[in-house]
N, C-alpha and C positions, 0 to 999 in steps of 0.2 A: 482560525487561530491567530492570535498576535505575534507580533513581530519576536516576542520573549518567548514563546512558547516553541516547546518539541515532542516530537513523539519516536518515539526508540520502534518503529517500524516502516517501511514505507509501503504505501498504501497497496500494490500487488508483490509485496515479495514476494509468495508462491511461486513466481514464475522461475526463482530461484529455488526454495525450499521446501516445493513439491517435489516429489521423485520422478515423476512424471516429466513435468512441463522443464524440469533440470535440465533432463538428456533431451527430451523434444528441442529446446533452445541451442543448447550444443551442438546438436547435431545441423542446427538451422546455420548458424556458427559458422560450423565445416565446407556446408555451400556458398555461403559469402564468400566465404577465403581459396575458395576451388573455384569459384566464376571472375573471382576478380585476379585470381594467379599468384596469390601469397604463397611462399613458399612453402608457409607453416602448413599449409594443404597439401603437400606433396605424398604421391601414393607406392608404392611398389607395384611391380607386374602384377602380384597377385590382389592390386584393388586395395591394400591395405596402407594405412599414415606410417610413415616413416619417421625414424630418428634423425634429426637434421643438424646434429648436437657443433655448435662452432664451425661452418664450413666457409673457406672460403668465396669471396664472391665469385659469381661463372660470369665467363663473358657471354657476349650475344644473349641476354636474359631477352623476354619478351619483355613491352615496354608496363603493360600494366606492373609486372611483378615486383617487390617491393623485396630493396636488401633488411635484413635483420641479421644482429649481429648475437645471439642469442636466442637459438631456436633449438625448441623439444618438442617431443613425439604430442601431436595435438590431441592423438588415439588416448586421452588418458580418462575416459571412462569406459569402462568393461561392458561389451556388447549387451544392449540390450531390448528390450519391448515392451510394449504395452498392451496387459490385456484386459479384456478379451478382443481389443481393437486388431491385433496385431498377431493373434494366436496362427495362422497361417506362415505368418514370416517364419515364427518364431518354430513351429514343427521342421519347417524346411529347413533352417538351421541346425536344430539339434538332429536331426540326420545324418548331416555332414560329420558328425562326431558323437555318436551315439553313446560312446563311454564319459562323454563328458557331465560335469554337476554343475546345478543353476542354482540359484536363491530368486524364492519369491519375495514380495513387501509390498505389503497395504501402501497404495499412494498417500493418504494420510496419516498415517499411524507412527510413532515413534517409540523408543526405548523399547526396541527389538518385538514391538507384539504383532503378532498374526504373521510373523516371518516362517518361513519351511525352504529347507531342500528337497530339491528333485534329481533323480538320475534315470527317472522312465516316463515317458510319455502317460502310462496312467495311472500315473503321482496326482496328475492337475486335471484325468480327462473328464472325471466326477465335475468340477468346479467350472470347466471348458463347457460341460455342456448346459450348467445354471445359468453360464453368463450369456453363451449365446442363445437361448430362450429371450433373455431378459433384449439383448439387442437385437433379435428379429423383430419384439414389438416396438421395438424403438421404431423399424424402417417403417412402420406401416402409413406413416402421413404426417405432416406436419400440426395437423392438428392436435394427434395424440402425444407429438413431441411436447408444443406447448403443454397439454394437460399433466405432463410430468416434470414441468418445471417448479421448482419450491421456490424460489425465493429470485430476488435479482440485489446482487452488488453492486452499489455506484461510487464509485473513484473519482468524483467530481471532472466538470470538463466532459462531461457525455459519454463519460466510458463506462460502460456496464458490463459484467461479465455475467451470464446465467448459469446457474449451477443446478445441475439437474442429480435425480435419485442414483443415475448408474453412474456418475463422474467420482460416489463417494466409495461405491464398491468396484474401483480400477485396482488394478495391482502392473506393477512393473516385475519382468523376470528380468535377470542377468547373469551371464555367464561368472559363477562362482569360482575367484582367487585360491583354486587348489593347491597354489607354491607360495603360500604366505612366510614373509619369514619370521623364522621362528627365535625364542630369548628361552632356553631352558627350555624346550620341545614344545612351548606355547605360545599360541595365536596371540597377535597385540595389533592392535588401529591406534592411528593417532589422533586427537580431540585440539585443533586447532581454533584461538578467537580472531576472527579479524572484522575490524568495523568499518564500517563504508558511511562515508559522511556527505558523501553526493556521486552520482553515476553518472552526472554528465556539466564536467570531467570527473571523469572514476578519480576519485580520491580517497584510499585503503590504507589501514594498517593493521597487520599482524600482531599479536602480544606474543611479546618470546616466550610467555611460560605456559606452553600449551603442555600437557600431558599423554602419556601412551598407556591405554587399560587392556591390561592382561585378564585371556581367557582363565579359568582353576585349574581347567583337565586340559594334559597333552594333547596337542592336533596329532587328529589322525586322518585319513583321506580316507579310511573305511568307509565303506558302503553301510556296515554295519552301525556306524557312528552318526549316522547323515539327522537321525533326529534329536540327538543329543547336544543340544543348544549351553552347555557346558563349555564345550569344545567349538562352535563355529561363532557364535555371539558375542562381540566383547562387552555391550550395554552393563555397563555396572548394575541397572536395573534386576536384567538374570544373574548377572554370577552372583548377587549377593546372596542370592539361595541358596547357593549351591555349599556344598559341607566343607568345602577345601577356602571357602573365601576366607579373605585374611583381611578382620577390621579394624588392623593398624596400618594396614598402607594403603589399604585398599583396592591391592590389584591395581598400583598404579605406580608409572615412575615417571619423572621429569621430562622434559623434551631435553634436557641440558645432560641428565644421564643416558638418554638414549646416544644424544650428540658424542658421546665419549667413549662408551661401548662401540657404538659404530668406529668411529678414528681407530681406537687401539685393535679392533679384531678385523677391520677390513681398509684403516687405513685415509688421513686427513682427505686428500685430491678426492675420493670416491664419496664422501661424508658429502664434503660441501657440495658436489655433484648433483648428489640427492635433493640435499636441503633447495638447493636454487634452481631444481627440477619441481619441488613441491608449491615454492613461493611460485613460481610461473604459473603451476596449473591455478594457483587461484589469482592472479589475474586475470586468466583466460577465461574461465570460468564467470569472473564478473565481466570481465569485456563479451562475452557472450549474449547474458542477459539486459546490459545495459541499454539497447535500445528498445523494450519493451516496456523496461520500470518507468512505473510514473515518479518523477525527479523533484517530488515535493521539498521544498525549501525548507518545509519545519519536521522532514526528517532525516533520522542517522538509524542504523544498525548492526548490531553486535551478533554475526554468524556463529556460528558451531563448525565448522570443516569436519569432515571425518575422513582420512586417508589412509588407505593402507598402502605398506611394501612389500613386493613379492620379493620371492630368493635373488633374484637379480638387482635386486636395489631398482625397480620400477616402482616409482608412484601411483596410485589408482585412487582418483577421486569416488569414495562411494556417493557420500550424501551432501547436505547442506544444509543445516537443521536452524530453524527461528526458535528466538527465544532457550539458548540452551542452557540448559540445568547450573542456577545458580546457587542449589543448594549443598552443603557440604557432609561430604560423610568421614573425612580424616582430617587433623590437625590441618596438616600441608594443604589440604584440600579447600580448608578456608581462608587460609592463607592467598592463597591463588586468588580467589575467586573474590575476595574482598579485594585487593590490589587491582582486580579487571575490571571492576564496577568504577573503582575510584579514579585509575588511568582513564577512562571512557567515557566518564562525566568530565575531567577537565581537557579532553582534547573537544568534548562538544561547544 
């Protein structure tokens, strides 16, 4: 490419906006910042990240550990796995809590398809034992390994990655946001843009007018409810099925009216809390993956965030979606979405 030219991707996002390789990197993340003694890695007795919201500095720190004067819970995506890689962990886990619900999701798949909850072991053991057929012949040699290779990606600079037949049939499970909070007894995610115009130095910005899509039908934690994607899905894609959708707003309200409802019903101090709990996670988020992207000069791009809040006003990065949907289904909607194309071209 010439000097004039760009391209609105960079060459491995995946390693962001896989579901997969997301949490993989986060979690790679977690041990950098746990070997090097950042505080943001700090654990409780019981093994888990802690909230480390504004504290003062301690004396006698070890020498590697580094002050921050703005730190949140690093824990901000919902446990989770990969399978059929990981289906052992992920048993031994849900044991520990056996009343607990998960959400599956296709590592590649987006606008809510091939999604399902589970709340019993043989929900998934049908699918458990397809996959581990498929990965016992994986182990049988390297040579049958090759023989299942389709294709090789090059990223220029000798970086290949191989993508093989069982990388496209992964799915990630995680523990499913039972305490979501609720606007009128319904489920809402928030749909944030931010565009990143080089990762190294991380250089991001958010667009304030991100949006929040509401589920049609009340949440309910019923058991009985677990397949009714009405109710747990907010992809505009399902709800606009569904009989109750509403194709003047959309099932959708501002980030600015969410801002406002929050202030007046739980109060300004606790609002902005959230809000600069949110903006953190997605720095952290790209400070995660930034030393894996390759740092091409002729690119920038434009994220999708998807985040939800639980009853506590806790942030939870679900996903990270490339190329998100620039097509409009309400007035306001195109309104949006023409103003992000056109802020995004003149910050590039």
């Amino acid at each position: 490419l010439s000097d004039d030219q760009l391209v609105n991707h960079f060459p491995n996002h995946y390693e962001l906006t896989r579901k997969d390789l997301m949490v993989k990197n986060i979690k790679r993340y977690r041990k950098e910042l746990e070997k090097e003694g950042n505080p943001l890695a700090e654990k409780d007795e019981n093994g888990k990240y802690v909230h480390l919201g504004n504290k003062k500095k301690k004396k006698k720190k070890k020498k590697k550990k580094k002050n921050c004067d703005h730190l949140v819970q690093v824990d901000f995506v919902p446990v989770t796995f990969m399978l059929p890689a990981d289906y052992n962990l992920f048993v031994e886990e849900f044991r520990k809590n056996p009343s607990s619900t998960w959400i599956m999701k296709p590592c590649g798949k987006a606008q809510g398809k091939g999604i399902f909850l589970i709340n019993k072991l043989s929900q998934i053991k049908k699918w458990s034992r397809d996959s581990r057929t498929s990965s016992t012949k994986k182990k049988k040699g390297q040579k049958e390994a090759d023989k299942r290779i389709l294709y090789v990606l090059s990223f220029g600079r000798g970086e290949e990655r191989f993508v093989s037949q069982s990388s496209k049939e992964a799915y990630v499970i995680s523990l499913y946001i039972d305490n979501p909070l609720l606007i009128g007894g319904k489920k809402f995610d928030l749909r944030l843009y931010v565009l990143v115009t080089t990762y190294r130095p991380l250089k991001c910005y958010m667009y304030k007018l991100g949006f929040c899509r509401f589920c049609t039908v009340k949440y309910t934690p019923s058991t009985s409810e677990l397949d009714n994607m009405f109710v747990h899905l907010t992809n505009v894609a399902i709800q606009k099925h569904g009989d109750d959708y509403n194709h003047i707003h959309g099932g959708k309200w501002t980030v600015s009216n969410l801002r406002l409802y929050l202030e007046s019903t739980r109060g300004k101090e606790v609002t902005n809390k959230l809000f600069d709990d949110i903006h953190w996670i997605i720095v952290q988020s790209l400070k995660a993956v930034a030393p894996v992207i390759n740092n091409d000069k002729h690119s920038f791009e434009c994220y999708g965030y998807d985040i939800i809040i639980d009853d506590k006003l806790k942030p939870w990065l679900i996903e990270v979606n490339a190329s998100p949907s620039l097509s409009s289904s309400t007035a306001n909607d195109r309104i949006l979405k023409y103003n992000l194309i056109n802020d995004t071209l003149n910050i590039v």
